[in-house]
mmCIF file of the C-alpha atoms, coordinates in Angstrom:
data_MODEL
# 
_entry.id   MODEL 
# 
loop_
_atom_site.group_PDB 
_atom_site.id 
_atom_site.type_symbol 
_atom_site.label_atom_id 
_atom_site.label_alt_id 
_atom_site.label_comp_id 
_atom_site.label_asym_id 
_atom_site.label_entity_id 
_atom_site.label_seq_id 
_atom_site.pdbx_PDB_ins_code 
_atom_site.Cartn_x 
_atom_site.Cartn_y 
_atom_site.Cartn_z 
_atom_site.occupancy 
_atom_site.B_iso_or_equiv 
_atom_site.pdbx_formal_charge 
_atom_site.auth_seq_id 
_atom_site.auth_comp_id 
_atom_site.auth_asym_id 
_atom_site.auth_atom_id 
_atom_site.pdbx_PDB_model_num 
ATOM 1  C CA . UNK A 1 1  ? 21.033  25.955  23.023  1.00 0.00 ? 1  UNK A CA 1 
ATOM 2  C CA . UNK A 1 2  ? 19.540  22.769  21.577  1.00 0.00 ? 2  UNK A CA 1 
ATOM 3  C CA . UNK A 1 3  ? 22.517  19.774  21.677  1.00 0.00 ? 3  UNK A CA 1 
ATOM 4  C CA . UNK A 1 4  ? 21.066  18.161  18.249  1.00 0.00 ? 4  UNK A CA 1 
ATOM 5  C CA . UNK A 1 5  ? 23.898  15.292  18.993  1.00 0.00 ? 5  UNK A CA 1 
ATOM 6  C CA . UNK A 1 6  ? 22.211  14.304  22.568  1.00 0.00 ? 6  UNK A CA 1 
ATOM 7  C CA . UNK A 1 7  ? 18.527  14.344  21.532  1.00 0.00 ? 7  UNK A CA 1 
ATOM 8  C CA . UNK A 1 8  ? 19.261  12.237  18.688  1.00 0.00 ? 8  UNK A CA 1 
ATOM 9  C CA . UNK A 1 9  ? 20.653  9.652   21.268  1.00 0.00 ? 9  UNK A CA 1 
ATOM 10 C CA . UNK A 1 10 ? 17.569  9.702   22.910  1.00 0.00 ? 10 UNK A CA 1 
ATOM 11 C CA . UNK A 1 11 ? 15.258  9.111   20.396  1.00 0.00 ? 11 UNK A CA 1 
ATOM 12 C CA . UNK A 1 12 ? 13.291  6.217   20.234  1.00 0.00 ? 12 UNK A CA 1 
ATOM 13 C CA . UNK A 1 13 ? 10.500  5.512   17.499  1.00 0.00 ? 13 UNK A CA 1 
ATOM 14 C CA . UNK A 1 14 ? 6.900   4.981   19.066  1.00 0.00 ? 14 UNK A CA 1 
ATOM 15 C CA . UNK A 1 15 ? 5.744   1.099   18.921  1.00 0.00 ? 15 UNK A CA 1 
ATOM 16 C CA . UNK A 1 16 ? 2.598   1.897   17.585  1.00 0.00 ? 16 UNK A CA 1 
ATOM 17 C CA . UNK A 1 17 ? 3.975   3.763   14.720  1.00 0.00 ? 17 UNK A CA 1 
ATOM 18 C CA . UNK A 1 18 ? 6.185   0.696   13.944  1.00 0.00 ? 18 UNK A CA 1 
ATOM 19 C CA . UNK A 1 19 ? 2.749   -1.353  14.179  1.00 0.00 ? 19 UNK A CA 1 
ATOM 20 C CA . UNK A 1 20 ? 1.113   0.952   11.976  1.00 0.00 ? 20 UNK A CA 1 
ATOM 21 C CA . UNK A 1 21 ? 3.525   0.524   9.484   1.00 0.00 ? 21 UNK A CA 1 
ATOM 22 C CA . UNK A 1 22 ? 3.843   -2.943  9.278   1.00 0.00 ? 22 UNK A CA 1 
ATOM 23 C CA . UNK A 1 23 ? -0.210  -3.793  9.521   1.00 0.00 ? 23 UNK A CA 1 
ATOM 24 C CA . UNK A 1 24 ? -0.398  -0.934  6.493   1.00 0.00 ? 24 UNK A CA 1 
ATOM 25 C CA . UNK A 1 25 ? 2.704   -2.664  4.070   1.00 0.00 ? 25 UNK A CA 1 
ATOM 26 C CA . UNK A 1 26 ? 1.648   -6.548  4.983   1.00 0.00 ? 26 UNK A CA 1 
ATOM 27 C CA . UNK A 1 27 ? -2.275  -5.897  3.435   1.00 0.00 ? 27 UNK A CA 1 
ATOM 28 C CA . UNK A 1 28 ? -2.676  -6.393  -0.400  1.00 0.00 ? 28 UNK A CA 1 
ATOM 29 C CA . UNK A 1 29 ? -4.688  -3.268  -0.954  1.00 0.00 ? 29 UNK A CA 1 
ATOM 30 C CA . UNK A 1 30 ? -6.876  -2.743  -4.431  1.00 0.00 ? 30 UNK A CA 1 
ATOM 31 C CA . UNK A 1 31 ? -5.975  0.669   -6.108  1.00 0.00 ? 31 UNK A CA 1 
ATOM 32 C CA . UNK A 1 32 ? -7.230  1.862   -8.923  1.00 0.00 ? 32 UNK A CA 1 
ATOM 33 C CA . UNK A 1 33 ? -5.041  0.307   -11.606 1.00 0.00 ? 33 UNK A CA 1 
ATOM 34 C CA . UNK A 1 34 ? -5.846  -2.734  -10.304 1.00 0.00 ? 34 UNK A CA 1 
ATOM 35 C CA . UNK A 1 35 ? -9.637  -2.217  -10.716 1.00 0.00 ? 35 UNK A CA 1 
ATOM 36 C CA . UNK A 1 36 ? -8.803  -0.945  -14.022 1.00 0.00 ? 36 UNK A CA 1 
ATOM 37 C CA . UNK A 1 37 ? -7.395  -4.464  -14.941 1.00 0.00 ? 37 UNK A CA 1 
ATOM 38 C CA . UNK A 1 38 ? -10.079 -6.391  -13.898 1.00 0.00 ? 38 UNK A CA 1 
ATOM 39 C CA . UNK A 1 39 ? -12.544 -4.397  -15.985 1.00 0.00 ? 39 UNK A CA 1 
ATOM 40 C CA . UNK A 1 40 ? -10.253 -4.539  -18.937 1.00 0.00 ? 40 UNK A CA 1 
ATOM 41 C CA . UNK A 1 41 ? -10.009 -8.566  -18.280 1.00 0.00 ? 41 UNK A CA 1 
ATOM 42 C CA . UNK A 1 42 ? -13.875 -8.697  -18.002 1.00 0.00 ? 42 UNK A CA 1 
ATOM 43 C CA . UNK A 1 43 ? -14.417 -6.744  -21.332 1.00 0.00 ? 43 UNK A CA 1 
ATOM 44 C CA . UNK A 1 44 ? -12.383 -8.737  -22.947 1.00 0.00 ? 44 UNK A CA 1 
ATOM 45 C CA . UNK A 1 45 ? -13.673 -12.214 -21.703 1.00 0.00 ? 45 UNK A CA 1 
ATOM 46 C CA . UNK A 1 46 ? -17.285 -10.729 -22.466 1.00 0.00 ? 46 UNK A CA 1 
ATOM 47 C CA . UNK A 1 47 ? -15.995 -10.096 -26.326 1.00 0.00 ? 47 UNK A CA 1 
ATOM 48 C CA . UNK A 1 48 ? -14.839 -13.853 -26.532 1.00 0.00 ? 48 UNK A CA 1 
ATOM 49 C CA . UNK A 1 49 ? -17.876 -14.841 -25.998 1.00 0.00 ? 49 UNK A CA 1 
ATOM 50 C CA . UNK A 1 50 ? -19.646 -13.017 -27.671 1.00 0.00 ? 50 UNK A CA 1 
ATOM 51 C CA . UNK A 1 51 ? -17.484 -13.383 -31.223 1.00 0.00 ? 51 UNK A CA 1 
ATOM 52 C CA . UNK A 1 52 ? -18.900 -16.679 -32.565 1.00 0.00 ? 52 UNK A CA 1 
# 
């Protein structure tokens, strides 16, 4: 039978999974809402100047 207690003391977390992690949380990734932003932003700059 499987000692749960004693494999959890053995357990260490891979490195590169750690890496991963960070090098995916530390990058300021565009999504979609911010795209949808911007174009919102650039419609309404593109109104201003057109209202004269």
């Amino acid at each position: 039978m499987i000692n749960y207690e004693e494999e959890l003391k053995k357990f260490h977390p891979s490195m590169d999974v750690n890496e991963a992690e960070d090098a995916i949380y530390s990058r300021d990734l565009t999504d979609v809402t911010d795209i949808l932003k911007e174009m919102i932003q650039d419609e309404k700059e593109k109104k201003g100047k057109n209202v004269r």
